[in-house]
Residue, then its C-alpha position, 0 to 999 in steps of 0.5 A: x238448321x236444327x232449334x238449339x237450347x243455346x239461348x236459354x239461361x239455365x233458370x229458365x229451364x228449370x222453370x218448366x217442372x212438371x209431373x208426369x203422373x198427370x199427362x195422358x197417354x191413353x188417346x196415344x196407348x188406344x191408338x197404337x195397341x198392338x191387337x193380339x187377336x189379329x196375329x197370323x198364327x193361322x195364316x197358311x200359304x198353299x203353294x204348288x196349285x194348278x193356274x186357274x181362270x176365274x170360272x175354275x177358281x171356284x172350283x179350286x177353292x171348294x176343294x180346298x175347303x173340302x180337303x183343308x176341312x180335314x185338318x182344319x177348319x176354314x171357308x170360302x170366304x178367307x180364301x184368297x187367290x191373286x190374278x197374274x198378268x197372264x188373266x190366270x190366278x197364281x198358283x197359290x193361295x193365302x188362308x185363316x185355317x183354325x184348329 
């Protein structure tokens, strides 16, 4: 059963006064401030690319990276590919591509 503030007479409740000035919330602002730096306003999707094993995925994310260079700037490193059940990479990738 939910609490219920049934039993309190009316003068207790008033007894309670308090300031909001003097809480602190920066434990909780610190702890749940949305970081504007880690936006996905560079996050791309590559779809349509080849299946690939991991002793090609190298050689796909070189090209990648060569032919993304071009536009943009990006590394190996912030290239990521996912393995299918079949032991082959997906045929897309996410990547940070910085103007």
């Amino acid at each position: 059963m939910a609490p219920s503030f049934d039993h309190l007479h009316e003068e207790q409740l008033d007894d309670q006064v308090f300031d909001e000035d003097e809480l602190d919330f920066s434990d909780l602002k610190e702890r749940y401030e949305v970081q504007m730096e880690q936006s996905m306003d560079t996050f791309v999707m590559v779809d349509g690319l080849p299946d690939v094993t991991e002793d090609q995925k190298t050689k796909l994310v070189r090209f990648l990276v060569r032919k993304l260079n071009s536009v943009g700037k990006t590394k190996e490193e912030s290239i990521h590919m996912h393995m299918g059940e079949n032991g082959k990479y997906l045929p897309c990738v996410y990547l940070d591509l910085r103007s």
